[in-house]
C-alpha positions in Angstrom: 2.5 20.3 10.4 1.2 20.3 13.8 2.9 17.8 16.2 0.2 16.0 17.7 -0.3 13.2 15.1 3.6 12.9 14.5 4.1 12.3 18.3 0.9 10.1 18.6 2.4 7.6 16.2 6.1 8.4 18.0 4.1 7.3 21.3 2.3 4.1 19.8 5.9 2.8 18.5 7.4 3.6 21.7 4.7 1.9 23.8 5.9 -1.5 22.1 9.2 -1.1 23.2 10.4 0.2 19.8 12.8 3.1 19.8 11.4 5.9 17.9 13.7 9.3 17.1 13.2 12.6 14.9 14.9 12.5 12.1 14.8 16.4 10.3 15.1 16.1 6.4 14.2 18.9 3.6 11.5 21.1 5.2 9.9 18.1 7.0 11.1 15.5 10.2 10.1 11.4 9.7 10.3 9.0 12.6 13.4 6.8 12.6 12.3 3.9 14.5 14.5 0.5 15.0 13.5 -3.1 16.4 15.4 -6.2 16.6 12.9 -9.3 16.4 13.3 -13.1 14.8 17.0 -11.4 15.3 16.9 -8.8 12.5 17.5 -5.4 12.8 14.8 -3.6 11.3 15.1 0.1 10.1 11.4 2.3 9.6 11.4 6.0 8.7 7.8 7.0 9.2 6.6 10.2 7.7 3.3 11.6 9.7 1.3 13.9 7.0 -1.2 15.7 9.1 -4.1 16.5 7.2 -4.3 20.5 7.7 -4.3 22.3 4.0 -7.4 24.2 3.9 -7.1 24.9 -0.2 -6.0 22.5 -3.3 -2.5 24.7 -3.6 -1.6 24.1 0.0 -1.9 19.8 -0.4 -0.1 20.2 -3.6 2.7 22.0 -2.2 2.9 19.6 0.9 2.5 16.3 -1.3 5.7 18.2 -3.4 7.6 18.9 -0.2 7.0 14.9 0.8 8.0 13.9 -2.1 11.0 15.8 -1.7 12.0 14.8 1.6 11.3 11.1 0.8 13.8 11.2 -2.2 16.5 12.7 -0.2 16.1 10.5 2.8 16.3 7.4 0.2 19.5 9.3 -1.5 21.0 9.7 2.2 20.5 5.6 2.9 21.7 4.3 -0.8 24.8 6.8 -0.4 25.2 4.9 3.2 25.7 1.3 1.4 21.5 0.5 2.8 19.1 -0.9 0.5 15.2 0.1 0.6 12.6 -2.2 0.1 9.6 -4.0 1.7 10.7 -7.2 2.6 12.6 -8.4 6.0 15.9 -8.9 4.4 15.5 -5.5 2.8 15.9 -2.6 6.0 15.1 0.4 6.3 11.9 1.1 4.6 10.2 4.7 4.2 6.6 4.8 4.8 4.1 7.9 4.7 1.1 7.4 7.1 -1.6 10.0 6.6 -3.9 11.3 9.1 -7.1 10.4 8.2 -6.1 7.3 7.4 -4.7 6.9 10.7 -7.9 8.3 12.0 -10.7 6.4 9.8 -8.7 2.8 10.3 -6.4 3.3 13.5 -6.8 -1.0 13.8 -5.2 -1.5 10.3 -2.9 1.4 10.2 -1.5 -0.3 13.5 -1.3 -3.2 12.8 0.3 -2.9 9.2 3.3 -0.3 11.5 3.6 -2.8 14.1 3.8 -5.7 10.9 7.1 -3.4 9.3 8.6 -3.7 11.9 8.5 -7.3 12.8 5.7 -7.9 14.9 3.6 -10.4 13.3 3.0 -13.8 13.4 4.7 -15.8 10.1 2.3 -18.2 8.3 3.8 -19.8 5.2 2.1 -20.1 2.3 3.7 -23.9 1.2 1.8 -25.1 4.5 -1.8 -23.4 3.1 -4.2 -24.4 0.7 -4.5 -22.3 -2.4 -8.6 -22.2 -2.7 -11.3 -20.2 -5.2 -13.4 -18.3 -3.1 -16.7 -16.7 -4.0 -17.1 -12.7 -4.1 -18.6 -12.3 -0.4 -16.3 -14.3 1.8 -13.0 -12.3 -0.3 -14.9 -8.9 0.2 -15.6 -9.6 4.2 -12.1 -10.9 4.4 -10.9 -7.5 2.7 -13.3 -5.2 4.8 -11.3 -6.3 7.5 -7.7 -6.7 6.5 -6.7 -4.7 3.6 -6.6 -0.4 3.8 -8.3 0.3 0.6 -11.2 -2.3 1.5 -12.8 -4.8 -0.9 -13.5 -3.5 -4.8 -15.2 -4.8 -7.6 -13.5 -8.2 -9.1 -13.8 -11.8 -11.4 -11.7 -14.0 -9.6 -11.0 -14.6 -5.7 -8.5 -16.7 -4.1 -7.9 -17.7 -0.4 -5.0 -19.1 1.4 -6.2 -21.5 3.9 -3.9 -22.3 6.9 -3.8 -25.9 8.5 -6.5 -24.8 11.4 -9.0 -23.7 8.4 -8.3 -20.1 8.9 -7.9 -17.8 6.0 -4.7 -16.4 6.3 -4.5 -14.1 2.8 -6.6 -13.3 -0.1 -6.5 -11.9 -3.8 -8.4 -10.4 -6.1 -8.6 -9.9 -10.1 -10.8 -8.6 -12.3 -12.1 -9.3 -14.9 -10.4 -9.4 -18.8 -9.6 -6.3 -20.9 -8.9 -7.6 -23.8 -7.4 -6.1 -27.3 -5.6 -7.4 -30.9 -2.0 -7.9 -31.1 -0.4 -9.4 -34.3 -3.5 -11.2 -35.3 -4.1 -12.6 -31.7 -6.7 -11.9 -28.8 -4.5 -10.7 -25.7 -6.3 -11.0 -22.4 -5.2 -8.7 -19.9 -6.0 -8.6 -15.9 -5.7 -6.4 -13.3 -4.5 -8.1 -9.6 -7.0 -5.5 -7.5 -6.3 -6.6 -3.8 -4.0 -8.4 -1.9 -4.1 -8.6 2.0 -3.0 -11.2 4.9 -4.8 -11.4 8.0 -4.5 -9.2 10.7 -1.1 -8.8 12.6 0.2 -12.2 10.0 2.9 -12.6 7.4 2.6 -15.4 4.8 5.8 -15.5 3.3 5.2 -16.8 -0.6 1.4 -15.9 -0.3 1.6 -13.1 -2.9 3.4 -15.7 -5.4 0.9 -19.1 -4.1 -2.3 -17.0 -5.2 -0.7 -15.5 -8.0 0.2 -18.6 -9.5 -3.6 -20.3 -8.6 -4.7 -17.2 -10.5 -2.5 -18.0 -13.5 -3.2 -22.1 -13.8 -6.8 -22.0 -13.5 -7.6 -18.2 -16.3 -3.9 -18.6 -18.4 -3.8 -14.5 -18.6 -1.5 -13.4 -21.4 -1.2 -10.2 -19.2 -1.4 -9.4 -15.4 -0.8 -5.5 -14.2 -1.3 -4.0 -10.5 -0.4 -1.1 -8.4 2.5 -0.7 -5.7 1.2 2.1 -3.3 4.2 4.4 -2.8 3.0 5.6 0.4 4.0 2.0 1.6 6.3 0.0 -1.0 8.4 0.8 -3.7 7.0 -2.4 -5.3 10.0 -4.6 -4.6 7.7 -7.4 -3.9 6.3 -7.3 -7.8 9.8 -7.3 -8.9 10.5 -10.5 -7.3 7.4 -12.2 -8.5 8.3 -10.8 -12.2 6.7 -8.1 -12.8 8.3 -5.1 -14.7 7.5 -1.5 -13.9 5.2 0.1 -16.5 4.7 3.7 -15.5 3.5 5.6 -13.3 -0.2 6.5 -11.9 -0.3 10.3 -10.8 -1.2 11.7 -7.2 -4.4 12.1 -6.7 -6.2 15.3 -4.7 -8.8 14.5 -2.0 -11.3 16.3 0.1 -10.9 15.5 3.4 -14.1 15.8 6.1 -12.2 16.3 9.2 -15.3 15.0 11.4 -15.4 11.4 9.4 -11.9 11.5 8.1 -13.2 9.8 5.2 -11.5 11.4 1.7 -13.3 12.1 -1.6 -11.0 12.5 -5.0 -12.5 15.3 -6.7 -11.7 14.5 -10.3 -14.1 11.8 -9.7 -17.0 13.9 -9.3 -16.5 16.1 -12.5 -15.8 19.3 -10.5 -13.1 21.7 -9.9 -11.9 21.6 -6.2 -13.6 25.1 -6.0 -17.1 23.7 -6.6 -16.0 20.4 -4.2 -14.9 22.8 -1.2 -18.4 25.2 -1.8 -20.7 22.4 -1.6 -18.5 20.8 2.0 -16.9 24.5 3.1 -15.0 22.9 6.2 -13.4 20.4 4.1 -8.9 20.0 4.2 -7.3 18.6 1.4 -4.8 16.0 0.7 -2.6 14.7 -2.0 -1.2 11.3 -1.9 2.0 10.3 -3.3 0.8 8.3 -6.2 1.8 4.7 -7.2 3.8 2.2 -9.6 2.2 0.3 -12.2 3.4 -2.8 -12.8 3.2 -5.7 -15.2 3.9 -9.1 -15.9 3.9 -10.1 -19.5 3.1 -14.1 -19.8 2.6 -14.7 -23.5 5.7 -12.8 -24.6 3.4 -10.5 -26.5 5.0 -7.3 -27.8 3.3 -3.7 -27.6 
């Protein structure tokens, strides 16, 4: 990869007086960088993937060479007595950052780096309000704090601070619902979670959670861990038991917009997606966990 984007990120650590080093690992090189704030030592390795691959083979073999280099660095901690995860107590993390990402939502992107490691304000959920909150004011809070964006959902909830700020949402969608020994199970997906920008709310994830499950009583609640960004750590705590795996998917890329399209979404091959937007690049991303939290005690 070109070494613009990995030493623009190395510059926008540094510039907040976080140290920030190459670290070389399997065919690639992350950013090691270290902070010591609420005094904790926090570890980040950062993996820049440039957007450059001008065919589907090229992504594919630098998603595999990622992947690679992500395992190994995770081998190299564990084997040094460090744990991985995504919570403060639980340094160093490994994060992949990719371009157009970077690009299309530098505000986020920035803010959710600078939030690893440490600089953020803490809000705790005990001191908010749990709250329903109707489709538009979730989706405007979403546009604004969470990467993906609002999607389509049943049920939003809002964590309201003592000023009357909103300091997280969460969204779930509607019921899926199948027959299981004679009995209806009602299943849910948790779609969105975000806190506000720059802000922490320790116990927010479990507070909404919890509104979710007093006021629908779900037999079954499933979500997504993004392993560009957690290993999911934070759904194991709250219960949830890992359930498989969702594969990477392949994006086009328009390197003027930096916004991505996943081709298999369309119906074509990534031949027919590249003829009809020739100067597209391509992209894999690194997939995700599935999760799922079982409340009924249901079997499958």
């Amino acid at each position: 990869m070109t070494g613009d984007f990995r030493l623009e990120i190395k510059d926008f650590v540094t510039s907040h007086g976080i140290s920030c080093e190459d670290v070389p690992m399997s065919g690639t090189c992350f950013l090691r960088a270290v902070s010591y704030n609420r005094g904790c030592r926090r570890e980040l390795y950062i993996l820049p993937a440039a957007i450059q691959a001008v065919t589907p083979e090229e992504a594919i073999r630098e998603q595999h060479i990622r992947c690679s280099a992500r395992e190994a660095l995770g081998k190299s901690i564990m084997s040094a007595g460090q744990g991985i995860g995504d919570t403060e107590k639980c340094i160093p993390g490994i994060v992949t950052i990719a371009e157009d990402r970077w690009r299309s939502q530098e505000r986020l992107y920035k803010a959710r780096l600078l939030s690893h490691l440490g600089e953020f304000r803490s809000v705790f959920a005990r001191k908010c309000k749990a709250v329903r909150i109707d489709k538009a004011t979730a989706s405007d809070f979403l546009a604004e704090n969470h990467n993906y964006g609002p999607a389509a959902c049943r049920y939003c909830y809002g964590l309201i601070d003592s000023n009357g700020e909103m300091a997280a949402a969460a969204t779930f969608s509607n019921a899926r619902k199948w027959v299981k020994g004679g009995k209806e199970i009602r299943s849910y997906e948790w779609v969105r979670y975000a806190s506000a920008e720059g802000t922490r709310v320790p116990g927010g994830m479990g507070r909404l959670l919890s509104a979710f499950i007093k006021e629908v009583r779900p037999d079954d609640i499933m979500s997504y861990a993004d392993l560009e960004w957690s290993d999911g750590g934070v759904y194991r705590r709250l219960g949830f038991m890992e359930d498989g795996f969702k594969e990477p998917v392949l994006f086009a890329v328009n390197p003027d917009r930096w916004n991505r399209t996943p081709y298999l979404s369309r119906r074509s091959s990534p031949t027919e997606t590249q003829e009809r937007t020739p100067a597209c690049l391509w992209y894999m991303n690194d997939g995700s966990l599935k999760y799922r939290l079982r409340l009924t005690g249901y079997t499958v």
